[in-house]
KEDRENBA-256752 format. One record per atom (N, C-alpha, C): atom name; x, y, z. Coordinates in Angstrom, 3 decimals, decimal comma. Layout:
BEGIN
   drenvo       east      north         up
       CA          X          Y          Z
...
This chain:
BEGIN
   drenvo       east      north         up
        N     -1,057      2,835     -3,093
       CA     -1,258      1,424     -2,906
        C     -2,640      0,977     -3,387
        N     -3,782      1,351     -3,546
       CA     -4,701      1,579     -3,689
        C     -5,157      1,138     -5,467
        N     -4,310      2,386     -5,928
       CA     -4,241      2,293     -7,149
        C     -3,622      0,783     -7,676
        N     -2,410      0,350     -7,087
       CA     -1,464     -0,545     -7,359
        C     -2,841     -1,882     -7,587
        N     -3,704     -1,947     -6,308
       CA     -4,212     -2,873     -5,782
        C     -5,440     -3,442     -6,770
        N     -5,933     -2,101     -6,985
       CA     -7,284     -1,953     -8,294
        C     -5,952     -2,666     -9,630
        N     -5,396     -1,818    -10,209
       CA     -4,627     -2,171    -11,490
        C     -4,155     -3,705    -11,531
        N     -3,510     -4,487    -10,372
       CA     -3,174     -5,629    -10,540
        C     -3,701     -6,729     -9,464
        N     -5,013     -6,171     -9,296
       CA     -5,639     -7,334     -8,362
        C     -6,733     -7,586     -8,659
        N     -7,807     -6,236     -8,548
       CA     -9,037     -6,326     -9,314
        C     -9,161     -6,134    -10,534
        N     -8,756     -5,050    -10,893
       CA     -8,883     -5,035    -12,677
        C     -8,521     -6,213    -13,753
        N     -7,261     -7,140    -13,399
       CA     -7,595     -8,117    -14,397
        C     -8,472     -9,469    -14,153
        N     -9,095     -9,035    -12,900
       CA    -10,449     -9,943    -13,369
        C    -11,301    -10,011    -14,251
        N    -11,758     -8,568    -13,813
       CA    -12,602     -7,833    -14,914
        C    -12,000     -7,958    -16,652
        N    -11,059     -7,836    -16,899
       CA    -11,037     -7,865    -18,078
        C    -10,358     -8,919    -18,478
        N    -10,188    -10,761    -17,832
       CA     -9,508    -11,771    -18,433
        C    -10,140    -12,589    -19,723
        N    -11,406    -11,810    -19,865
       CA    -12,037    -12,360    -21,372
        C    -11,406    -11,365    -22,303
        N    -11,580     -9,921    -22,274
       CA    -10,789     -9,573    -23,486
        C     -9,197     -9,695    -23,365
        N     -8,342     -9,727    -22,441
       CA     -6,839     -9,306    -22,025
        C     -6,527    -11,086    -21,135
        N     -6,143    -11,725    -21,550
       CA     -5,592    -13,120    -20,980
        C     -4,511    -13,044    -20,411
        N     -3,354    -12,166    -21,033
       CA     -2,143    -12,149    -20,607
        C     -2,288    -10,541    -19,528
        N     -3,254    -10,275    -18,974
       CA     -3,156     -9,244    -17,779
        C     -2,561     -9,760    -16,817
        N     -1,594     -9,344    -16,223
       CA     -0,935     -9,456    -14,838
        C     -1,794     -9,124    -13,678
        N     -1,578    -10,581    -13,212
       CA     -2,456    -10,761    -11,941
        C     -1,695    -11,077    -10,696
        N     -1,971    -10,015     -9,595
       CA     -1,762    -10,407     -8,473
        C     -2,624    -11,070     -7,392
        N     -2,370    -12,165     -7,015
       CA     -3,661    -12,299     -6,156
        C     -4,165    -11,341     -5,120
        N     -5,336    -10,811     -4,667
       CA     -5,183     -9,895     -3,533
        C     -5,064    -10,189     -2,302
        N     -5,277    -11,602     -1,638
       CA     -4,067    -11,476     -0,362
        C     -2,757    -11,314     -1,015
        N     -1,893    -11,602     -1,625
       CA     -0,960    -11,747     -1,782
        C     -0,231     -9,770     -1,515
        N     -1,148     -8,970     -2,174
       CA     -1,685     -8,004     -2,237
        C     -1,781     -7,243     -1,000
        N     -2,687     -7,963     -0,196
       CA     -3,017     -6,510      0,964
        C     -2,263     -6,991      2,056
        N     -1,706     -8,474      2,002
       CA     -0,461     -8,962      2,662
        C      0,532     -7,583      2,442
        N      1,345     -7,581      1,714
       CA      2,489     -6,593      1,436
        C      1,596     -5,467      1,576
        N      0,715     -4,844      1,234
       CA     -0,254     -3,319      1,750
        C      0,292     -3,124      3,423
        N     -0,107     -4,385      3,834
       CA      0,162     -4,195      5,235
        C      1,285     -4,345      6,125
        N      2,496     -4,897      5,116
       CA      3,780     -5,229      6,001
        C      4,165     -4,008      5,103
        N      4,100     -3,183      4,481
       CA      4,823     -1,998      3,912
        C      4,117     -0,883      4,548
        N      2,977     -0,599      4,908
       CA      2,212      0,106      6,128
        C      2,918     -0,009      7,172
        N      3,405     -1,090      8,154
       CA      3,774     -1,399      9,269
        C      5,163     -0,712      9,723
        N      6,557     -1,221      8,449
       CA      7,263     -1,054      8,592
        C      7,580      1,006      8,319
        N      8,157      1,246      9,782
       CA      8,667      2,313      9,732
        C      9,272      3,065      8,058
        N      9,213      4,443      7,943
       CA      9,409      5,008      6,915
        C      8,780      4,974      5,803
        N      9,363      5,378      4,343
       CA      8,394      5,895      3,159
        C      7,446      4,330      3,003
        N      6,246      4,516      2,457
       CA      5,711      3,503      1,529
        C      6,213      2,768     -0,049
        N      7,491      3,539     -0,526
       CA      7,820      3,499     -1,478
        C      7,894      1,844     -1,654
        N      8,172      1,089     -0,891
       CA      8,874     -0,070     -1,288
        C      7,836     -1,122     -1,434
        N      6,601     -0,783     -1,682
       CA      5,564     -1,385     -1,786
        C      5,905     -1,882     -3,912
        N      6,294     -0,871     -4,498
       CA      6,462     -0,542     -5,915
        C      7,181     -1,969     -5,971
        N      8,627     -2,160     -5,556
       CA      9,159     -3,284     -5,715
        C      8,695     -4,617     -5,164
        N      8,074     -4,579     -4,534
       CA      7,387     -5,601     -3,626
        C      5,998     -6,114     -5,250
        N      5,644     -5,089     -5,477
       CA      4,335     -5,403     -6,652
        C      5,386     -5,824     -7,824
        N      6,261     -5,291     -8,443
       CA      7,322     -5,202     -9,565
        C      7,452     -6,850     -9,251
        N      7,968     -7,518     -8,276
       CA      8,873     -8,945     -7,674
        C      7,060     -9,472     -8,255
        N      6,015     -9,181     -7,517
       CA      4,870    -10,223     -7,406
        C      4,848    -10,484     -9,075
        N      4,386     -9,321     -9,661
       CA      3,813     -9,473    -11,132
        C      4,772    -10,474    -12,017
        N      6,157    -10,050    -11,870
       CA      6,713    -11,177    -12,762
        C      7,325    -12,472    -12,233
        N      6,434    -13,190    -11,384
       CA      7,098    -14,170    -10,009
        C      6,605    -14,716    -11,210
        N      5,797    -15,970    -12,040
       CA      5,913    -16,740    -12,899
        C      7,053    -17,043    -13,874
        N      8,038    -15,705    -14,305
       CA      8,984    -16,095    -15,196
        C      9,861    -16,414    -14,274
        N     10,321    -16,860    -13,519
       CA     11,430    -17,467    -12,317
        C     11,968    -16,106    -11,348
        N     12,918    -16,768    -10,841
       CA     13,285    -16,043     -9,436
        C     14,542    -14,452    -10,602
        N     14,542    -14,879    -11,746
       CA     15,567    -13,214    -12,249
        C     14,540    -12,553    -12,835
        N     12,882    -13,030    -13,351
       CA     12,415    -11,947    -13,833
        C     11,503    -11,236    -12,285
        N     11,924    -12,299    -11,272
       CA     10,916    -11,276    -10,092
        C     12,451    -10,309     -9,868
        N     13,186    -10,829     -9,566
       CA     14,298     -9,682     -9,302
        C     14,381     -8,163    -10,393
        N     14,359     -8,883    -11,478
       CA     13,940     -7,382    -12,384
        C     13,171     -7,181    -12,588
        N     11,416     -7,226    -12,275
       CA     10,364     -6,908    -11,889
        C     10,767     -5,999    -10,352
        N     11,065     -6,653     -9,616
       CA     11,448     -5,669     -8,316
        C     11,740     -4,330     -8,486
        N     13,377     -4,305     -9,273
       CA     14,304     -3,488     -9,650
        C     13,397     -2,434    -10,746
        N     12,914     -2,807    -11,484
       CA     11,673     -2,122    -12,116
        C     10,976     -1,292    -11,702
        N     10,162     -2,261    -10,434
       CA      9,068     -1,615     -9,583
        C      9,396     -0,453     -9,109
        N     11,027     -0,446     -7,969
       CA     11,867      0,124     -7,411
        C     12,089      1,331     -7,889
        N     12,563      1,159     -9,270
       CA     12,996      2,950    -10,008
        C     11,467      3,241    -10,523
        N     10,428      2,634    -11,000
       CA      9,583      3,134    -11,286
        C      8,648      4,068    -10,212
        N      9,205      3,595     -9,017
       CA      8,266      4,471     -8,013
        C      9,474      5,715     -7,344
        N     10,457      5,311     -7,382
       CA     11,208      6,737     -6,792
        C     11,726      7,060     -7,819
        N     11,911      7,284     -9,026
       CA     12,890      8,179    -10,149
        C     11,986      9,283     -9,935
        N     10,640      9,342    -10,413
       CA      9,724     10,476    -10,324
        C      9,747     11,109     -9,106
        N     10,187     10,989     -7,810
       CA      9,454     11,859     -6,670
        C     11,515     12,079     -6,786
        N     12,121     11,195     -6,482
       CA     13,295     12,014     -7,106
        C     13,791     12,956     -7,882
        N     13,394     12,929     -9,351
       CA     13,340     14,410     -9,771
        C     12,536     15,274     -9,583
        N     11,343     15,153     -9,220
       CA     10,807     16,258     -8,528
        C     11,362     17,022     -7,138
        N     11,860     16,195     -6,426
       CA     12,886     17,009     -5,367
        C     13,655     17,633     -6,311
        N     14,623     16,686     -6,994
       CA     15,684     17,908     -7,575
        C     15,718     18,671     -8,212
        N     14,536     18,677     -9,182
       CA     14,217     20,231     -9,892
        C     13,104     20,852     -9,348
        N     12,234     20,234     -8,561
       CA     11,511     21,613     -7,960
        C     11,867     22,011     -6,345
        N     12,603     21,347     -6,323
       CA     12,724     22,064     -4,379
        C     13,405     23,308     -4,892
        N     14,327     23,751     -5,463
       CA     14,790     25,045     -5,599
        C     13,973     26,212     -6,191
        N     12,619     25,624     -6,990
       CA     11,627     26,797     -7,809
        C     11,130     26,601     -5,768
        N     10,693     25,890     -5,148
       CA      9,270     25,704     -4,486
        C      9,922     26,498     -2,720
        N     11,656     26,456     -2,586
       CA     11,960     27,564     -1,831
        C     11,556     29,070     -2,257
        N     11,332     29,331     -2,997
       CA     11,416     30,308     -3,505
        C      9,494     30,809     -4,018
        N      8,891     29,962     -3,661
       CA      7,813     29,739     -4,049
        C      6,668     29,886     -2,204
        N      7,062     29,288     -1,566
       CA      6,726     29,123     -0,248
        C      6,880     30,672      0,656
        N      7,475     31,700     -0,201
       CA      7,701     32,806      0,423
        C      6,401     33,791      0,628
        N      5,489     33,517     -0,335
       CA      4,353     34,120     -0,506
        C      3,499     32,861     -0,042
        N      2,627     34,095      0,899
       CA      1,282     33,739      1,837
        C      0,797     32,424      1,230
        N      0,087     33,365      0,146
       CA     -1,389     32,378     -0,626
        C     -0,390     31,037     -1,004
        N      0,324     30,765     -1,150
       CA      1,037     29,488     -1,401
        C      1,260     28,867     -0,466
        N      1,886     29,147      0,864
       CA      2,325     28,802      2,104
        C      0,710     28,174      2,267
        N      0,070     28,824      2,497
       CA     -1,214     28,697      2,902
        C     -2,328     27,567      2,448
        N     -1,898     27,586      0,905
       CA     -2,875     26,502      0,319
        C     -2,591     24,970      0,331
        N     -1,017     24,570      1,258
       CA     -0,988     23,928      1,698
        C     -1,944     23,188      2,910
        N     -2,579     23,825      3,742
       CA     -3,550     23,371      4,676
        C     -4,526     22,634      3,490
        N     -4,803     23,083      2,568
       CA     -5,633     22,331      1,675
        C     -5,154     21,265      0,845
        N     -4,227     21,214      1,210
       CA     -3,129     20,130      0,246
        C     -3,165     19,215      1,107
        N     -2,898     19,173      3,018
       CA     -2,994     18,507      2,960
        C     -4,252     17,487      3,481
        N     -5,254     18,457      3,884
       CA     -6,741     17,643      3,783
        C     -6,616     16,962      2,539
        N     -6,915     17,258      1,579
       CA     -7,172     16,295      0,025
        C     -6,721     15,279      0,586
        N     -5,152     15,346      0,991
       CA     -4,314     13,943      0,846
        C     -4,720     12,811      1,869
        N     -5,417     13,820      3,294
       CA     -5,971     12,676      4,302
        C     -6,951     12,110      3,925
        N     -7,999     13,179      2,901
       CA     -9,029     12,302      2,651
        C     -9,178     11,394      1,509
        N     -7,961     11,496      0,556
       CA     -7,401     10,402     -0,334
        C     -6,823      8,833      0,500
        N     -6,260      9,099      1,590
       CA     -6,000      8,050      2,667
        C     -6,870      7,442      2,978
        N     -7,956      8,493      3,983
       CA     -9,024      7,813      4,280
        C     -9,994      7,049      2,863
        N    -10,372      7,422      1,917
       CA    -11,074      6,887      0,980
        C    -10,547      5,886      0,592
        N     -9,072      5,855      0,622
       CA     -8,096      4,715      0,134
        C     -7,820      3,165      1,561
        N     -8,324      4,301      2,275
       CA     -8,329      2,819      3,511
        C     -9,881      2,030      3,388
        N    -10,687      2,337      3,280
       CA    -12,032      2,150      2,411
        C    -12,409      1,674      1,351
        N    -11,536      1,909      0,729
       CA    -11,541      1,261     -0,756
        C    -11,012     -0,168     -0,038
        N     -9,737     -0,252      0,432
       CA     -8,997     -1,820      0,497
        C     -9,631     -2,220      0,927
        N    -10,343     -1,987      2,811
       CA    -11,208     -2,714      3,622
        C    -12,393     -3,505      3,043
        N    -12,895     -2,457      1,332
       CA    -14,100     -3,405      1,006
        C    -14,336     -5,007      0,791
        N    -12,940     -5,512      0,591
       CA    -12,563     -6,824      0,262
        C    -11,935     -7,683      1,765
        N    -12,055     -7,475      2,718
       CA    -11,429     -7,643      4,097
        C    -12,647     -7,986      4,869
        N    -13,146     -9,620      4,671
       CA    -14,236     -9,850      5,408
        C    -14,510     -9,284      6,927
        N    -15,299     -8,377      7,244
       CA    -15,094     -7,764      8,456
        C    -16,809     -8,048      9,015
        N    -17,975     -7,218      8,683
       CA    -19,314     -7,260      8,989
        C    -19,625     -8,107      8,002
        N    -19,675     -9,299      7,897
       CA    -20,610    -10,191      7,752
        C    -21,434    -11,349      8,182
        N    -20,964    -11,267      9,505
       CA    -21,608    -12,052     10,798
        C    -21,222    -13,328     10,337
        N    -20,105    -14,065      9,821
       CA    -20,216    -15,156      9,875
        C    -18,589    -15,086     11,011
        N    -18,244    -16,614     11,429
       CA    -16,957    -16,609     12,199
        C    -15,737    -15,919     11,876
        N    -15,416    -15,663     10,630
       CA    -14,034    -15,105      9,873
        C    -14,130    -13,378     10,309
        N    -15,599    -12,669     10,031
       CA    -15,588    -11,840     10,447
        C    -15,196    -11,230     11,638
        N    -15,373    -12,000     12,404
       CA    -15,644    -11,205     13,800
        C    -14,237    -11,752     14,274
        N    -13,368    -12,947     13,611
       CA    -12,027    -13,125     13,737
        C    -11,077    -12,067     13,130
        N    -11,521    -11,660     12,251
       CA    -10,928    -10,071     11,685
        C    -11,098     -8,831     12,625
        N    -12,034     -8,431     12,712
       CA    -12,615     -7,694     13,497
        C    -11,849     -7,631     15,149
        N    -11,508     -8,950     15,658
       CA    -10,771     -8,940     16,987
        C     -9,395     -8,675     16,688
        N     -9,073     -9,106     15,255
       CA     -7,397     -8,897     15,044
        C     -7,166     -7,245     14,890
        N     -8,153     -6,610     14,357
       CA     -8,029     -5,044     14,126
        C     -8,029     -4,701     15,353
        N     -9,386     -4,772     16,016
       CA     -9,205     -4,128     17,556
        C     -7,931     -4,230     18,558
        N     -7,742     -5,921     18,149
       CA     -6,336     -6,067     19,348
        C     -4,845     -5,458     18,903
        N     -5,282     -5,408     17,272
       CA     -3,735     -5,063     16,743
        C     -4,070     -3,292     17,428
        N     -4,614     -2,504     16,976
       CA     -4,934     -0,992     17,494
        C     -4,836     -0,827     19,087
        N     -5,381     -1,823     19,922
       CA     -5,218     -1,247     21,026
        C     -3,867     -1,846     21,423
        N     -3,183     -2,674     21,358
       CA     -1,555     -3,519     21,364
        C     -1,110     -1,850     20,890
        N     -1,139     -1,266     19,377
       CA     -0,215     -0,229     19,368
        C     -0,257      0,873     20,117
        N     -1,539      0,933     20,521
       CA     -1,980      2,125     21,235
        C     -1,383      2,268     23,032
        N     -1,337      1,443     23,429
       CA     -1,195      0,919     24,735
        C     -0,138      0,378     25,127
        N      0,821     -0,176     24,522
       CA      1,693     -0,638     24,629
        C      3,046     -0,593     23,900
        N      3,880     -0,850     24,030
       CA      5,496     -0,516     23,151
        C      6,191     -1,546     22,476
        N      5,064     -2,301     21,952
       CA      5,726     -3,811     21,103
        C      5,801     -2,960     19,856
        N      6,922     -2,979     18,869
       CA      6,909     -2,530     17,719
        C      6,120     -2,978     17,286
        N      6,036     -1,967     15,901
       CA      5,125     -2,207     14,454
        C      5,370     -3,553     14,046
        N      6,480     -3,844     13,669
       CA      7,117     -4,875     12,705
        C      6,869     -5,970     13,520
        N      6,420     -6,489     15,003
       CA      6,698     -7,183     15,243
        C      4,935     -7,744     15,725
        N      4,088     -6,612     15,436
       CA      2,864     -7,175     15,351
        C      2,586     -7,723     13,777
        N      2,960     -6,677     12,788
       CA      2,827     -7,614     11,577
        C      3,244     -8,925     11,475
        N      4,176     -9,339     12,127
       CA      4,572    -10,741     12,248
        C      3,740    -11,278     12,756
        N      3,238    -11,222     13,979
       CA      1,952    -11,786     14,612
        C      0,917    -11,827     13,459
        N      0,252    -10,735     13,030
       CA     -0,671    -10,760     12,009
        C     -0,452    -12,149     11,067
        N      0,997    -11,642     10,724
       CA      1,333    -12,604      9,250
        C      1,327    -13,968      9,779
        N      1,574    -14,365     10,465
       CA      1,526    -16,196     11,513
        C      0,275    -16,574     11,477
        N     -0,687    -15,491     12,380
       CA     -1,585    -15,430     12,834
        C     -2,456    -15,811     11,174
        N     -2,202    -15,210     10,450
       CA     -3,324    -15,224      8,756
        C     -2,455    -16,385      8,477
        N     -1,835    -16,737      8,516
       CA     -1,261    -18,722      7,878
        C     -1,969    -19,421      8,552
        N     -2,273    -19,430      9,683
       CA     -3,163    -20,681     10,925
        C     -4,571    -20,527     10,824
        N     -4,732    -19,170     10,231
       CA     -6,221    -19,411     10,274
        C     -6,788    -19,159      8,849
């Protein structure tokens, strides 16, 4: 998501003097869907179609649908064939130690690709800057974390709060 976010949110800022026709997403528009595709239970995959629908929302409502549909196979065809042609080398692969094993390191990298990647988004998420918006952010994180922590209101149904809650204010 991260990547998605740099490629079609920040990056064609940066380059709308040489590249005019770069596809631009706005970044609420952006860390909006980051965060209702975070929320909702299961894979992140569907973030792909969610970006696929944004990027081509100017050519009308059939090129966001095949922008979607785009997005969609462009993010699971690949982890799809990789299940189907390597889960049968990677049974067979997992039998020996040093492999089994270098997973523990596989998956630090990936938490600390998360964590760096939750860091990266937050930089744009007025939070410490002491003016009112901040510290209105700042109470929505705390209350959204301790609401999940403490209590049994679904995911999906605080993002809704969130999402209401970011229209009114």
């Amino acid at each position: 998501m991260p990547i998605m976010y740099e490629q079609f949110s920040v990056r064609p800022e940066a380059v709308k003097n040489r590249n005019p026709n770069a596809i631009h997403i706005d970044k609420k528009d952006m860390l909006t869907g980051i965060g209702i595709v975070r929320a909702v239970p299961g894979p992140v995959f569907s973030i792909g179609s969610y970006t696929g629908g944004l990027a081509l929302k100017d050519g009308g409502a059939g090129m966001q649908i095949i922008g979607s549909i785009i997005g969609m196979v462009g993010i699971f065809l690949p982890s799809a064939l990789l299940v189907l042609f390597f889960f049968p080398i990677w049974n067979r692969l997992k039998k020996y130690s040093a492999i089994y094993r270098s997973l523990e390191g596989i998956n630090a990298a990936v938490l600390g690709i998360m964590v760096g990647s939750t860091f990266y988004i937050l930089k744009d998420i007025t939070l410490f800057d002491g003016t009112g918006v901040g510290f209105i952010n700042i109470g929505i994180v705390l209350g959204t974390a301790v609401t999940l922590i403490f209590t049994r209101v679904p995911a999906p149904v605080i993002v809704v709060l969130c999402v209401v809650l970011g229209y009114f204010l």
